[in-house]
C-alpha positions as CSV (number, residue, x, y, z in Angstrom):
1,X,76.9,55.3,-34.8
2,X,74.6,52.4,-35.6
3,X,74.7,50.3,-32.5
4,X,73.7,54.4,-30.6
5,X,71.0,54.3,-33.3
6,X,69.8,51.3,-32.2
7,X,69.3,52.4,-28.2
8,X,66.6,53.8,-27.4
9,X,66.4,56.7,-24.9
10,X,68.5,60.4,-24.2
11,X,71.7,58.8,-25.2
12,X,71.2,57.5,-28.5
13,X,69.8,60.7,-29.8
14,X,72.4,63.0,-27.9
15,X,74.8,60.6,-29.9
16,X,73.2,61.3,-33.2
17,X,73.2,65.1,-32.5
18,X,77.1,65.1,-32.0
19,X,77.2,62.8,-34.9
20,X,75.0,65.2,-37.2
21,X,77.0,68.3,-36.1
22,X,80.5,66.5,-37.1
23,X,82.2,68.5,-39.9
24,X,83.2,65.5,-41.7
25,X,80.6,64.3,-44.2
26,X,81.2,60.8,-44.1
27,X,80.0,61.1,-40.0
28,X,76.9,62.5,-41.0
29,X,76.0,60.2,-43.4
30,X,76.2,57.3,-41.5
31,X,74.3,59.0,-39.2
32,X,71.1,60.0,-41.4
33,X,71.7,56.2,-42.4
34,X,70.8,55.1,-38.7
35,X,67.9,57.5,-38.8
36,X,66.2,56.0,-41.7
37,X,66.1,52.7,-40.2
38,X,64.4,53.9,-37.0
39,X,59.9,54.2,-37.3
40,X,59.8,56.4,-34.5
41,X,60.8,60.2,-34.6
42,X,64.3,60.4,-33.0
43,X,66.3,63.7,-32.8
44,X,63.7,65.8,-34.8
45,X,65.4,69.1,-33.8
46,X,69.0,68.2,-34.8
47,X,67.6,67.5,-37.9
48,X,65.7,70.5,-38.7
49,X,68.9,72.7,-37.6
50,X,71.1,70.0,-40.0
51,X,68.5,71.0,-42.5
52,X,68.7,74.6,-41.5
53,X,72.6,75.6,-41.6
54,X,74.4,72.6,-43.7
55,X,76.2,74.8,-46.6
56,X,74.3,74.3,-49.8
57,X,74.7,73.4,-52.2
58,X,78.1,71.7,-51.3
59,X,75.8,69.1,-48.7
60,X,73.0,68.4,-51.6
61,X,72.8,64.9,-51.0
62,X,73.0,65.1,-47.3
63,X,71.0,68.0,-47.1
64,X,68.4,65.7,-49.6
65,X,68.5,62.3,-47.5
66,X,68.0,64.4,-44.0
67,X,64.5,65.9,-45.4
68,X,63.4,62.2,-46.9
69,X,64.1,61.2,-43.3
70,X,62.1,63.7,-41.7
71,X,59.3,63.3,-44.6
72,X,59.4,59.6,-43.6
73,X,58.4,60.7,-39.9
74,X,55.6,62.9,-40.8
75,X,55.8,64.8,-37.3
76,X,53.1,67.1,-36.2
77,X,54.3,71.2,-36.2
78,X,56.9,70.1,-38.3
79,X,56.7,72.8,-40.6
80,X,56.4,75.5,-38.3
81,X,59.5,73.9,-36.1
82,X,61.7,74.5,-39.5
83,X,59.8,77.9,-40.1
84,X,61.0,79.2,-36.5
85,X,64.5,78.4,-37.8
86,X,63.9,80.0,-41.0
87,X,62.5,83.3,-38.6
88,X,65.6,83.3,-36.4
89,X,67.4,86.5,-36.8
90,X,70.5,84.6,-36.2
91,X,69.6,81.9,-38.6
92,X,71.3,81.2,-42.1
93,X,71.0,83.3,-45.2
94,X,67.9,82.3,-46.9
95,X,68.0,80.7,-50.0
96,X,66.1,78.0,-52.7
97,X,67.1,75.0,-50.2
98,X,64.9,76.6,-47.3
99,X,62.0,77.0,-49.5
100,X,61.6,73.7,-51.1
101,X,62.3,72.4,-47.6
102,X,59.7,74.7,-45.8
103,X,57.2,73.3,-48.8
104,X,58.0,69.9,-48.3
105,X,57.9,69.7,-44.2
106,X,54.5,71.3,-44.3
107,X,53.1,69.1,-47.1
108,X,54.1,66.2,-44.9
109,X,53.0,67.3,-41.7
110,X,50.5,64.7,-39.9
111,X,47.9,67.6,-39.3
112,X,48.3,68.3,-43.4
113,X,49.3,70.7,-45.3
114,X,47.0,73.6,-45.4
115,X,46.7,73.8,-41.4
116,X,50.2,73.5,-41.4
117,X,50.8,76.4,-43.7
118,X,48.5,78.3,-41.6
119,X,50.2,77.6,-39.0
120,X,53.5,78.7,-40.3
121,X,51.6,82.3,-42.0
122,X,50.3,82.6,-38.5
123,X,53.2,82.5,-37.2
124,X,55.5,84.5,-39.9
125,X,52.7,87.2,-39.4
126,X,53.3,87.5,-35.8
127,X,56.7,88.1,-36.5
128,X,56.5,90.3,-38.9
129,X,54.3,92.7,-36.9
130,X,56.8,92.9,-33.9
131,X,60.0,92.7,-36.1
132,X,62.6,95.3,-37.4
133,X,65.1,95.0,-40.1
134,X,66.3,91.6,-40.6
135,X,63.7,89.4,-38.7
136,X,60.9,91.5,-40.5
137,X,62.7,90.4,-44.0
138,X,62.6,86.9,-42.8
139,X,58.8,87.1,-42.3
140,X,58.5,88.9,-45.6
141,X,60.4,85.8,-47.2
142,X,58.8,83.2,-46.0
143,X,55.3,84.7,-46.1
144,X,56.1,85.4,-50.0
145,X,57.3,81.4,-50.5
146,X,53.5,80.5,-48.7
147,X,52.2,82.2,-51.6
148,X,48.3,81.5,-52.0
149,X,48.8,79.1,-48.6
150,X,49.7,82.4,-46.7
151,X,46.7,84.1,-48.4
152,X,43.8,84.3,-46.1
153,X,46.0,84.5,-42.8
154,X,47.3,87.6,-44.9
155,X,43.9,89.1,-46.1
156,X,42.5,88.6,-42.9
157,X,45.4,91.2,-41.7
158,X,44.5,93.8,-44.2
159,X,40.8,94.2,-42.8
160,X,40.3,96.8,-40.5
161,X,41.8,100.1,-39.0
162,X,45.5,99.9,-38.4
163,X,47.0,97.8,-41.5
164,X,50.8,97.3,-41.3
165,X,52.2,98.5,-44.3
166,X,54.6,95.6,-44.3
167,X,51.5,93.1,-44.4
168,X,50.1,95.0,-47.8
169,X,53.5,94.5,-49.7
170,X,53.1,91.0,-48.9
171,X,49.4,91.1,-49.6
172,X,51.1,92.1,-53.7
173,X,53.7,89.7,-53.6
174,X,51.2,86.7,-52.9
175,X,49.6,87.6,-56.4
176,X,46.0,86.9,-55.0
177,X,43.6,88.6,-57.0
178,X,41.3,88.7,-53.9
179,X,43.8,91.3,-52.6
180,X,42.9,94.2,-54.6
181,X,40.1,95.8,-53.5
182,X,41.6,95.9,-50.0
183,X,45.1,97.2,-51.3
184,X,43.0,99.4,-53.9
185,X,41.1,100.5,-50.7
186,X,44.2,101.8,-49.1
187,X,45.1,104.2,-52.3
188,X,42.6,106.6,-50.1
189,X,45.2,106.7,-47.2
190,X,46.1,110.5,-45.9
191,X,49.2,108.5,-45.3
192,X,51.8,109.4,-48.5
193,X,54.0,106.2,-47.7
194,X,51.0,104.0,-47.4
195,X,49.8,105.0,-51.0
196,X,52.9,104.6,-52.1
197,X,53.4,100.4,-50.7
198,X,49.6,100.1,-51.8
199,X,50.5,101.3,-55.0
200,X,53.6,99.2,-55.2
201,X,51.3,96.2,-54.3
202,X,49.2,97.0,-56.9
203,X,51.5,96.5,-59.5
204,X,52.8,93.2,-57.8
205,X,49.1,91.3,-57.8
206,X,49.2,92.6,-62.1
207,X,45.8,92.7,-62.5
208,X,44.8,94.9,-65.1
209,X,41.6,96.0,-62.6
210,X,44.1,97.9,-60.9
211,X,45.3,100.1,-63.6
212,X,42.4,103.0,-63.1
213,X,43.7,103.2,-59.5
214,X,47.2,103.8,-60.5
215,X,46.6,105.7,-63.0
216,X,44.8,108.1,-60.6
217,X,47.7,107.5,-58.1
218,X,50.5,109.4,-61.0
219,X,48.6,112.1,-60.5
220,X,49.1,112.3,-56.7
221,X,50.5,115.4,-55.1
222,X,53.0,113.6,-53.5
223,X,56.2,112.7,-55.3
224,X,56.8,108.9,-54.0
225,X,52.9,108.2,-54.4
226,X,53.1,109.6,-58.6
227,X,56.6,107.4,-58.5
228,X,55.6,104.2,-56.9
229,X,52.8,103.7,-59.3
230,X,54.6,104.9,-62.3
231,X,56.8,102.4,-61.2
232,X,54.1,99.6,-61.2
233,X,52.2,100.3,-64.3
234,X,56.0,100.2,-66.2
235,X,56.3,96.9,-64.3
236,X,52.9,95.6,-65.6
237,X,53.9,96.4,-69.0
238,X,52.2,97.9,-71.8
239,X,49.5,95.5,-73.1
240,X,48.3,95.1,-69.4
241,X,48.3,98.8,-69.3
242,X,45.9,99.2,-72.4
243,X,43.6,96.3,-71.5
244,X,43.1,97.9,-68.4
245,X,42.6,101.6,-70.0
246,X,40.4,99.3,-72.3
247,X,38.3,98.2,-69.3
248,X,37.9,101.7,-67.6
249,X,37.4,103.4,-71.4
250,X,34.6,100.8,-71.8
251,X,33.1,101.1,-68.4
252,X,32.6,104.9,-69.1
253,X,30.9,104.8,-72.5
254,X,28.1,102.7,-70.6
255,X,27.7,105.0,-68.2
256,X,27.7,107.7,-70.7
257,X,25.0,106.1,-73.1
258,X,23.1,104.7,-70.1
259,X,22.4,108.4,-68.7
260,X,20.9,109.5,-72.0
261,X,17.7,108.5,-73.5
262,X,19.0,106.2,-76.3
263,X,18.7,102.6,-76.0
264,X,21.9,100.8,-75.9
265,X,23.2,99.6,-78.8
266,X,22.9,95.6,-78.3
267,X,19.1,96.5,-77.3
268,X,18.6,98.7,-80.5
269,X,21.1,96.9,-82.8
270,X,23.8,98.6,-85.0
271,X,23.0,102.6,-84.9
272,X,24.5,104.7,-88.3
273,X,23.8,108.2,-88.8
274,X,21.5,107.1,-91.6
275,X,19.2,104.5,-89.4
276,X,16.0,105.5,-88.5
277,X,14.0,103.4,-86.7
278,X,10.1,102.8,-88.6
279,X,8.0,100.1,-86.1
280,X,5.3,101.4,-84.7
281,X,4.6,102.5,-81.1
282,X,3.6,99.7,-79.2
283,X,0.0,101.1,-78.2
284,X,-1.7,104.7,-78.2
285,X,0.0,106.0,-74.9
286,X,3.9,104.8,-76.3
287,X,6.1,107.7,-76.9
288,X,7.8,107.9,-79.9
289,X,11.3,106.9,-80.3
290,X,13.8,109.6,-79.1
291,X,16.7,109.3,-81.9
292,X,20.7,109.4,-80.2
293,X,22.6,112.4,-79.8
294,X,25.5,113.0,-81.5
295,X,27.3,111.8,-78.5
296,X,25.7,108.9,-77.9
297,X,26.0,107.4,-81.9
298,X,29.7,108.2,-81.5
299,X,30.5,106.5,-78.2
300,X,27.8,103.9,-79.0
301,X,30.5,102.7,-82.2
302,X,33.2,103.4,-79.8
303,X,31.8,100.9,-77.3
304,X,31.5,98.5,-80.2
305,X,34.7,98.7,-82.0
306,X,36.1,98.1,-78.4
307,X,34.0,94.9,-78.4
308,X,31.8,96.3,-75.8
């Protein structure tokens, strides 16, 4: 195995391909051994399908030395040569060894890491737009490990007529708080099931900005809409759920006092039912000062026991 390691040309890395695809571990391990001692890239693609299918996590420590090999190489596209594995239909059952390894390859990839993790969303995305069943859940999976890396390729697909409802669960999955007003968007869809993913997506970025919209969306005439966002403001949890109410409660009481002719409170200072205000008009055309409503005193302490 060494003295092939040591030849350069089709041979010696047709030799280390057999030698990485024997069953017995020993093999392999002498084999990865030869690798580390070569500079130049040699039998890239055997080792990304080595790193691919070897049965985890019985082949740790091979599994372990064959990435330090290829993140010793640094080869361009490497990360989106181990993502088209990862994409394969036919490929192995995902699992944490395929994302560390995906996060890994594409940090050490000569063109760096975020144009080779948009590389790889680009390519997850393409996927997932022409996929079905398994392959789709693929791109779903890898998108999701991306995370924020997979962000703008992602947000970039939510603009515009057409949005794959596939792309705006894994707009909620990526947790990017720049995804909500174009998932919140969505909530206005005269599609039922594409209210229902937005409102699923919703509840997966957990921002407490989204609660008004779901909130709205439980009162939907359609049965999956009122249960997916149920579903998502249970998920978010209950002190999530009132600082949101908090934030939409707040938001109103402006808009209340601000359409009446009170000043606001911070501009007035603390308003009681027994203040009365006694400067004098600022010149002889100044109106006189209009005293609150009812209304207005009541949501004006509202606002400011609500720290408003």
């Amino acid at each position: 195995m060494r003295a092939a390691a040591d030849v350069s040309g089709p041979s010696a890395e047709e030799a280390v391909a057999r030698a990485l695809g024997d069953p017995h571990p020993s093999e392999r391990f002498a084999a990865l051994a030869a690798l580390e001692e070569r500079a130049e890239p040699t039998a890239v693609e055997p080792l990304l399908d080595a790193v691919a299918r070897w049965p985890y996590p019985q082949d740790y420590e091979l599994l372990e030395k064959a990435l330090n090999v290829l993140v010793g190489w640094s080869p361009a596209g490497v990360g989106e040569a181990f993502a088209r594995r990862l994409l394969d239909p036919a490929g192995p059952e995902l699992d944490d060894r395929h994302r560390d390894s995906l996060a890994a390859l594409i940090a050490a990839d000569e063109h760096g890491g975020a144009p080779a993790a948009g590389a790889v969303a680009e390519l997850a995305l393409a996927r997932l737009a022409e996929a079905e069943g398994e392959a789709a859940m693929r791109a779903e999976q890898v998108l999701a490990w991306l995370g924020r890396d997979a962000a703008d390729t992602v947000l970039g697909a939510l603009d515009g007529a057409g949005v794959d409802p596939r792309v705006v669960a894994v707009a909620g999955r990526l947790h990017d708080s720049r995804a909500l007003q174009p998932i919140a968007s969505l909530m206005g869809s005269p599609d039922p099931s594409m209210r229902a993913v937005a409102a699923t997506a919703l509840g997966e970025l957990n921002d407490t900005r989204a609660v008004d919209a779901l909130i709205g969306a439980t009162r939907d005439p359609e049965y999956v809409v009122r249960d997916a966002a149920a579903e998502a403001l249970n998920g978010m949890g209950v002190a999530a759920v009132i600082t949101g109410v908090g934030g939409v409660v707040r938001e109103a009481v402006r808009e209340q006092l601000g359409s009446g002719q009170a000043p606001a409170p911070d501009a007035a200072g603390e308003l009681s039912s027994g203040d009365s205000d006694s400067s004098l008009p600022a010149g002889p055309e100044a109106a006189p000062a209009v005293p609150p409503t009812w209304t207005q005193e009541v949501l004006g302490r509202l606002l400011r026991r609500m720290g408003g």
